[in-house]
C-alpha positions in Angstrom: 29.7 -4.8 7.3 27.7 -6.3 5.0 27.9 -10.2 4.1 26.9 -11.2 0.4 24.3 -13.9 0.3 22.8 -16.0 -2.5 20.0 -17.9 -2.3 18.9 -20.9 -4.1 15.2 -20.5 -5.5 13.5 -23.9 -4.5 10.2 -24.2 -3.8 7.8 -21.1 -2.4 5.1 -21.9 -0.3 2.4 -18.9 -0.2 -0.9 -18.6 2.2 -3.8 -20.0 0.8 -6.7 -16.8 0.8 -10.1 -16.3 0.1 -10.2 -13.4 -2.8 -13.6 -12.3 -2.6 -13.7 -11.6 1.5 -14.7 -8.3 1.1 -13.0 -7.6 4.4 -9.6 -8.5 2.5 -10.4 -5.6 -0.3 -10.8 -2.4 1.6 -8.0 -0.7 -0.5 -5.2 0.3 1.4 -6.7 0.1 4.6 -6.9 -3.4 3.9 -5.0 -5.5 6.7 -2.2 -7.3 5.6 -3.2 -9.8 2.4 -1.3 -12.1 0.3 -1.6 -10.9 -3.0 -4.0 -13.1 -5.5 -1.4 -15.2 -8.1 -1.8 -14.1 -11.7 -2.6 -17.1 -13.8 0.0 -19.3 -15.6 3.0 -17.1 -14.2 5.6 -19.6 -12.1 6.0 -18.5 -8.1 8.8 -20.6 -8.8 11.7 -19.5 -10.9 13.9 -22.7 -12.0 16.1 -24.4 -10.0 19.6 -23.1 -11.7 18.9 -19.5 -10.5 20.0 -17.9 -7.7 19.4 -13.9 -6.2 21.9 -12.0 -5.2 20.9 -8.7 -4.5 17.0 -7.5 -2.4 15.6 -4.4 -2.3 12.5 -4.3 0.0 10.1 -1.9 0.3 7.9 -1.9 3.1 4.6 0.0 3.9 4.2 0.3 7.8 1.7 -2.1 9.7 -2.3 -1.1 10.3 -2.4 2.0 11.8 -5.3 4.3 13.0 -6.8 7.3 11.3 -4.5 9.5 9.4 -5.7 13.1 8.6 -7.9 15.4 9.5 -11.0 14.5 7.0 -11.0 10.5 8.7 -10.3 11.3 12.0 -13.6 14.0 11.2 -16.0 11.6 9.8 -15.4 9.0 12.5 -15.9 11.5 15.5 -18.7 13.3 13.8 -20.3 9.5 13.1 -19.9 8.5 16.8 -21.8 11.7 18.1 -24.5 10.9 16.1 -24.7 7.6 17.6 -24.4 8.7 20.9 -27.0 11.2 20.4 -29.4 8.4 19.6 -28.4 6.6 22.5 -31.7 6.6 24.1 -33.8 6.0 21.4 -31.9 2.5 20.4 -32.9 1.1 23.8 -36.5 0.2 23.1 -36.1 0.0 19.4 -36.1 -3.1 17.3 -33.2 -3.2 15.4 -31.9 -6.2 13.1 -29.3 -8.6 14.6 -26.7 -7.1 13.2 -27.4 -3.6 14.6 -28.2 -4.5 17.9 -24.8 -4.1 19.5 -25.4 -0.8 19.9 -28.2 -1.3 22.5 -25.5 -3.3 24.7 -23.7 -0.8 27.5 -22.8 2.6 26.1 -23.5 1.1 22.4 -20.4 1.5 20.0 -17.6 3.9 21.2 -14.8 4.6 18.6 -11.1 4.2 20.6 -8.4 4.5 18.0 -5.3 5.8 18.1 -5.3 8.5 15.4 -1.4 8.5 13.0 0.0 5.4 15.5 0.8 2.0 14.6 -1.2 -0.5 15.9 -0.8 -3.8 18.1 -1.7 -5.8 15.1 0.5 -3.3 13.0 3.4 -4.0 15.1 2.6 -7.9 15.4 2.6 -7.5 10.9 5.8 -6.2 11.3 7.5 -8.3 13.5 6.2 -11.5 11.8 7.2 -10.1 8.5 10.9 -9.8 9.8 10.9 -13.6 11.1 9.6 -14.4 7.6 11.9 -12.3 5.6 15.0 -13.7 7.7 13.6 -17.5 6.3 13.2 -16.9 3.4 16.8 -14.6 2.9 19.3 -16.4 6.0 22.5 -15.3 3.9 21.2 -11.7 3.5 22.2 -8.9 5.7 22.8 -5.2 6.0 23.9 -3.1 9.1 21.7 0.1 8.1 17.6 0.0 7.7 16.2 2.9 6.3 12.6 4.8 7.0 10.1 7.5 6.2 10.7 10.0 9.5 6.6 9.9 10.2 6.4 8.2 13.2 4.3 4.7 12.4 6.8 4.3 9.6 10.0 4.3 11.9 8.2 2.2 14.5 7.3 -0.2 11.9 11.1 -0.4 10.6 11.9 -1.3 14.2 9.5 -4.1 15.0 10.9 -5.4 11.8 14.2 -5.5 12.9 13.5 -6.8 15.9 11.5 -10.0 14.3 14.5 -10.3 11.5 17.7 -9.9 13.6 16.5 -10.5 17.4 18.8 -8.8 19.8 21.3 -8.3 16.9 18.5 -5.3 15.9 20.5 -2.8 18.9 23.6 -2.9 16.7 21.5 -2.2 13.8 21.7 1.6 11.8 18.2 2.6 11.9 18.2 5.7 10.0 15.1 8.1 8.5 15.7 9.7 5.3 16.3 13.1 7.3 19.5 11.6 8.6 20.8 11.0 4.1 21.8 13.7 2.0 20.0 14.2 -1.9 17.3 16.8 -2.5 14.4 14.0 -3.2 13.9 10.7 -1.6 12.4 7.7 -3.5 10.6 7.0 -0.4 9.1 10.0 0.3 9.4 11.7 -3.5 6.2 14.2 -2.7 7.9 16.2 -0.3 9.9 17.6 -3.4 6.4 18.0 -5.5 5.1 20.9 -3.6 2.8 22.0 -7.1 0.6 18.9 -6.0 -3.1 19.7 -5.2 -3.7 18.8 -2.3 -7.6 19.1 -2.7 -7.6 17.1 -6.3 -7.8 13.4 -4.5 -10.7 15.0 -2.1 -12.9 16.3 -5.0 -12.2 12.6 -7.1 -13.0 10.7 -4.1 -16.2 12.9 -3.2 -17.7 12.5 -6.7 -17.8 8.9 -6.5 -19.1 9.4 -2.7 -21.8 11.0 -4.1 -22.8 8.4 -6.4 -22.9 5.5 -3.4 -23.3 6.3 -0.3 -26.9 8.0 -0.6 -28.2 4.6 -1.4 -26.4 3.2 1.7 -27.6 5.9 3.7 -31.4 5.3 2.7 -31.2 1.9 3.8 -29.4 2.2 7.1 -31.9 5.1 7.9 -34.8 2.2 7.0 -33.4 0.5 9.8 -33.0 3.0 12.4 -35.0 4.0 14.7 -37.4 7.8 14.8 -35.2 10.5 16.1 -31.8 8.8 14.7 -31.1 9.5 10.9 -27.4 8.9 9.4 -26.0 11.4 6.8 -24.1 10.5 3.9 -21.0 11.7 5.8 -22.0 9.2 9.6 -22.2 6.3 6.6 -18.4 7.1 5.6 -17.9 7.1 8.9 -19.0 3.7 9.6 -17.4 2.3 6.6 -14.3 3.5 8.0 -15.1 2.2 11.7 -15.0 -1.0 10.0 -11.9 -0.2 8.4 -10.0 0.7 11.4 -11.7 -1.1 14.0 -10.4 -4.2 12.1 -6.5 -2.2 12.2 -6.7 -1.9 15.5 -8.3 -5.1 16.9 -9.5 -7.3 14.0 -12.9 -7.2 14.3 -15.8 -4.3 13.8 -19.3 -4.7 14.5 -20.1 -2.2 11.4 -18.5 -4.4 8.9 -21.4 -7.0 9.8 -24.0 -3.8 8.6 -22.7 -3.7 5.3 -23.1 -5.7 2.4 -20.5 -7.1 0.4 -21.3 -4.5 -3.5 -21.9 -1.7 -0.3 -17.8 -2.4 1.0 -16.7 -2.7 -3.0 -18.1 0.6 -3.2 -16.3 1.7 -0.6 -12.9 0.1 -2.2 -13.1 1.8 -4.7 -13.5 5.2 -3.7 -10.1 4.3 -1.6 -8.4 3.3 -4.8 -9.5 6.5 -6.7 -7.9 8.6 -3.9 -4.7 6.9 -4.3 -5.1 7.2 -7.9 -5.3 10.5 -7.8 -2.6 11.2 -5.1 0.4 9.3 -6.9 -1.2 7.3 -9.5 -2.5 7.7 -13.2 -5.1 10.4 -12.1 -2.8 13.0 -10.8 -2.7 16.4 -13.0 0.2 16.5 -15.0 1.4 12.8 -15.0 2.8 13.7 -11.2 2.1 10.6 -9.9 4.5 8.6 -12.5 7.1 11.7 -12.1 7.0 11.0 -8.5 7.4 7.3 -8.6 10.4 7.5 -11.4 12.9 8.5 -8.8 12.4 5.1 -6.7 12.5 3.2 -10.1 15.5 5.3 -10.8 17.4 4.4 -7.7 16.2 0.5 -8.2 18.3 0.5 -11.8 21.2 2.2 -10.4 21.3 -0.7 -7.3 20.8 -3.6 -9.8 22.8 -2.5 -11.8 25.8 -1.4 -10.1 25.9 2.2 -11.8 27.9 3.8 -8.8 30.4 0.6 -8.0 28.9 0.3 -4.3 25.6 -1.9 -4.7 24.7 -4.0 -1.6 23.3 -6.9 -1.4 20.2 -6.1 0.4 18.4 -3.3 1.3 15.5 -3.1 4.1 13.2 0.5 3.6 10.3 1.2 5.0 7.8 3.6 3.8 3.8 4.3 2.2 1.1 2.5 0.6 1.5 6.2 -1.4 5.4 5.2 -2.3 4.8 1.7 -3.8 1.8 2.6 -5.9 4.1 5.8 -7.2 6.7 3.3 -8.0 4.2 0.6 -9.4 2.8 3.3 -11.4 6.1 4.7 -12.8 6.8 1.5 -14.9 3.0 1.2 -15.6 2.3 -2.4 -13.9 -1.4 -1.1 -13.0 -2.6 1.3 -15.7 -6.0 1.0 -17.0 -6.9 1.7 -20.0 -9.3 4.1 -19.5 -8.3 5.6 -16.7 -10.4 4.9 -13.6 -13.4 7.3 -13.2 -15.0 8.5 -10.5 -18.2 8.3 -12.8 -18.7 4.4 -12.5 -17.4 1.5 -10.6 -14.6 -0.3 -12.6 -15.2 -3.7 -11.1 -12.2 -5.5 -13.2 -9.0 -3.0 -12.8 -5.2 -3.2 -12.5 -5.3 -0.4 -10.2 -5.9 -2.3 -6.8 -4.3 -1.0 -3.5 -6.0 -3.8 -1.5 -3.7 -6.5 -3.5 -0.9 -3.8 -3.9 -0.4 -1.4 -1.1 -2.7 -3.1 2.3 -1.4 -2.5 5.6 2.2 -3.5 5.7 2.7 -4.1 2.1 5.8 -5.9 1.0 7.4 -4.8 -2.4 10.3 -6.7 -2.5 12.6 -7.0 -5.7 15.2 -9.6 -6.4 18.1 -9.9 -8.9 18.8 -13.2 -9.9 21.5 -15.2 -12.3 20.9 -18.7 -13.8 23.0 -21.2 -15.3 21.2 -22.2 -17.9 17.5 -20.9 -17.7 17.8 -17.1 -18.3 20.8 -15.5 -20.1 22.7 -12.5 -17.8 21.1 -10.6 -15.0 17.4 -10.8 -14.4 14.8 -8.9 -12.6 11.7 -9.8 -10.1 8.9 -8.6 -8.4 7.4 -10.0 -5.7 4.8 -7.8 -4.3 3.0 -9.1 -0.7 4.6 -12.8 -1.8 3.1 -13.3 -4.8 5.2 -12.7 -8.5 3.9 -9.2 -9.8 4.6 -9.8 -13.6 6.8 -7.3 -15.5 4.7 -7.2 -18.8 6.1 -3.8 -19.6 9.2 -6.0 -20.2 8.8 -8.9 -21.3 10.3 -10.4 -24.5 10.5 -14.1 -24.5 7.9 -16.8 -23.6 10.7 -17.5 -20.7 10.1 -14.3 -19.1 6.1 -14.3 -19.4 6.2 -17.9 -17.8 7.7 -16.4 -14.8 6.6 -12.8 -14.4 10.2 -11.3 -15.0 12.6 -9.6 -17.5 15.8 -9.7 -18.1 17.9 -6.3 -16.5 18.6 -4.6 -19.9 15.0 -5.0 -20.9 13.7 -3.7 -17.7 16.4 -0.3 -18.1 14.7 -0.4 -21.6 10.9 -0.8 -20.6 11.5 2.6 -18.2 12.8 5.1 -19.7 10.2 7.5 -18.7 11.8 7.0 -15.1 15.4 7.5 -16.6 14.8 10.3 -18.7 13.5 12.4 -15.4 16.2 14.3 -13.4 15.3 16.6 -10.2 14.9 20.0 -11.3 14.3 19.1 -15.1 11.8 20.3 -17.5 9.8 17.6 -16.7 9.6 17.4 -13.0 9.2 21.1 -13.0 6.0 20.9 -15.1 4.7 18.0 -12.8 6.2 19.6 -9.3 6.5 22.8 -9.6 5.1 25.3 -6.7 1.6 26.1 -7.9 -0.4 25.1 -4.9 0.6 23.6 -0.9 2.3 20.7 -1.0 0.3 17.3 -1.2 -0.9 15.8 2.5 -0.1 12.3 2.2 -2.0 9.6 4.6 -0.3 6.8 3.9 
C-alpha cells in the first residue's frame, strides 16, 4: 500500500564542505560529498509549495576495486613494494613515505566488487536522513541493480529509513520486472558499446601525467626500488580505496594536490567516455534517455498509476547517463584527453561520488509557480535545470516548470528501444560495455 505524502518546503539545512579538499574530488571514487551550491540559485523553494511525488536515485556506498584493470594495478603496485621491502629499511625516506619502513610496510586489504563498512554506514545514514527529510512518503517496493554492492546498498538503506518495518519491504532487482531495457541499468541493452574506448581515452591522458609523478616519486626512493607509470596509478588508487574502505590512506599524504586533480580527471574522462558526451555515436545520451524517459512518464502520470515515491538504487554510470541525457554537464568543447579542463560541468566527484543521491521532486505552489514543477536535487544540493528554464522564477531556484522540462528533452522522448536511433547508438558491433560503477 502506498500512503500519499506532501511535504511542506521550509527551510534546508545542508553540510558545510571544504571544495578544494582534493580528497573530496577524486571523481567517482570520491566518498560521499555534498555537492558545492551553484551561486544565486534558492536551496529553498518558497514557502507556498509543496512536493508530492520523489524519485530517488541512488548510487551504492564506497566499495572496493571493480574490474580487472584496478584490481591489476593495485596488486601489481603492492609487489613492487614488497619487492623493495628490504631496501626501505635503511633508507632515508621523507616523512610522508616513511610508513612503509614500519612492520611489513604497506599491504593492500580490500575487498575487490563488495560494499564497504563505510559504504554500508553511507547508506544507512542516508535512509535515516531521507525518512527526515520525506516522514509522509512511503512505498512498499525498493528497486535495485542485481550486482551485488548495489542490492546490499538498497538494503542498508531500508534498514536506516524504515527500521524493522524494512522485512515487510519488496526489495526487488530489475531481474525480478518485465521491459527489454532498464533505466537503471540501460547498457545491458547497448551491446555495440566499445568496451576498450574509455580504456584508450583514459590512457592518453595517463600518459600525459603520470610520468612526471613517477619521476618524482622515483627521486625519492631508494636504489633498487623504481615505480612505473602503472605502480603510480596504483598508488593513486590505494588512496582512493584505502579511503572507501577505512577513510584514511597513507599514499594520499605522497601526492600533491595538481598530482590528485590529475588523477580526477582521468576518472571523469572514463566516465565520459562510458555514458557521457565522449561515447561514439551519442550512446551515452541514448542510454541515459530511457531513465529521463521513465522520470516524464512518473511525473506526469502518462500510464494513470504514478506513486508517490520511488526508492532505486543503482551506478555512478546511470546518473551521469541520465544527467547527460538532458545535457545538465556538457561542455562545450567536449572534454579532451589532450589537456586538463580545470573549469568543467562534467564532474563525477560533485555528481556521481560514492553513494550519490539524485533525487527529483515534483512540487505545486499556490501562488509562486503556476502548475506542476520540476526539481533536482543532486547529493542535497539544487542541480539547476538550465536546459529549461524560462522565467527569472525558475532560474532563481534551479527548476522548470513540467511542460518545459517535457519540452527541453525531446531527444529523450523521441528515442524508443529498437528505433533507428538506438540501433545506430546500440547496435551489436562489438562486446557489450563492462561497467564499474
Amino acid at each position: 500500500m502506498f500512503i500519499q505524502g506532501i511535504l511542506t518546503l521550509a527551510s534546508l539545512t545542508f553540510n558545510s564542505h571544504e571544495h578544494n579538499d582534493p580528497l573530496k574530488r577524486l571523481g567517482n571514487l570520491t566518498p560521499y560529498r555534498v555537492a558545492p551550491a551553484y551561486h544565486k540559485v534558492k536551496a529553498e523553494l518558497p514557502g507556498d509549495c509543496s512536493v508530492d511525488r520523489v524519485m530517488l536515485m541512488h548510487r551504492h556506498g564506497s566499495r572496493g576495486p571493480a574490474g580487472s584493470e584496478e584490481i591489476k594495478l593495485i596488486n601489481s603496485f603492492v609487489q613492487t613494494l614488497r619487492d623493495g621491502h628490504d631496501a626501505f629499511q635503511d633508507a632515508h625516506l621523507p616523512e610522508n613515505l616513511r610508513f612503509l619502513q614500519t612492520g611489513k610496510g604497506y599491504e593492500s586489504h580490500l575487498d575487490p566488487e563488495n560494499l564497504t563498512i563505510i559504504g554500508r554506514q553511507q547508506l544507512f545514514n542516508h535512509g535515516v536522513e531521507f525518512g527526515l527529510k520525506y516522514p509522509n512518503f512511503t512505498t512498499e517496493t525498493l528497486l535495485s541493480s542485481p550486482v551485488q554492492r548495489v542490492v546490499d546498498s538498497m538494503y542498508f538503506f531500508a534498514q536506516g529509513r524504515f527500521g524493522r518495518e524494512a522485512k515487510d519491504k519488496n526489495l526487488l532487482t530489475v531481474k525480478d520486472i518485465p521491459g527489454p531495457v532498464s533505466w537503471i541499468t540501460p547498457w545491458t541493452s547497448c551491446p555495440g558499446t566499445n568496451h576498450h574506448h574509455p580504456s584508450q581515452v583514459a590512457k592518453e591522458w595517463g600518459n600525459l601525467y603520470l610520468p612526471s609523478i613517477t619521476k618524482r616519486l622515483n627521486d625519492l626512493l631508494p636504489y633498487g626500488v623504481s615505480f612505473t607509470d602503472d605502480d603510480t596509478q596504483g598508488a593513486l588508487y590505494a588512496c582512493a580505496y584505502d579511503l572507501a574502505a577505512r577513510d584514511v590512506s597513507p599514499w594520499c599524504d605522497v601526492f600533491h594536490a595538481d598530482e590528485l586533480a590529475d588523477f580526477e580527471y582521468e576518472l571523469d574522462l572514463r566516465v565520459d567516455a562510458i555514458v557521457g558526451y565522449l561515447v561514439p555515436r551519442n550512446a551515452g545520451r541514448v542510454m541515459g534517455s530511457v531513465f529521463v524517459k521513465k522520470l516524464i512518464d512518473r511525473f506526469s502520470n502518462i500510464g494513470g498509476e504514478a506513486q508517490p515515491l520511488y526508492l532505486e538504487f543503482g551506478h555512478d554510470d546511470t546518473i551521469m547517463a541520465a544527467i547527460a541525457a538532458m545535457g545538465l554537464n556538457e561542455d562545450d568543447p567536449p572534454l579532451s584527453p589532450d589537456g586538463l579542463r580545470e573549469h568543467r560541468r562534467f564532474r563525477t566527484s560533485y555528481q556521481a561520488p560514492f553513494a550519490a543521491q539524485m533525487v527529483w521532486e515534483r512540487f505545486t505552489c499556490e501562488e509562486s509557480f503556476d502548475g506542476p514543477q520540476i526539481r533536482l536535487v543532486l547529493n542535497e544540493e539544487t542541480h539547476p535545470l538550465w536546459s529549461c528554464a524560462e522565467t527569472k522564477h525558475d532560474r532563481r531556484f534551479g527548476t522548470c516548470s513540467l511542460d518545459a522540462f517535457v519540452r527541453a528533452n525531446k531527444f529523450s522522448t523521441d528515442i524508443e528501444f529498437g528505433d533507428d536511433t538506438w540501433q545506430a547508438a546500440c547496435g551489436a558491433h562489438s562486446r557489450g560495455l563492462y561497467v564499474q560503477g
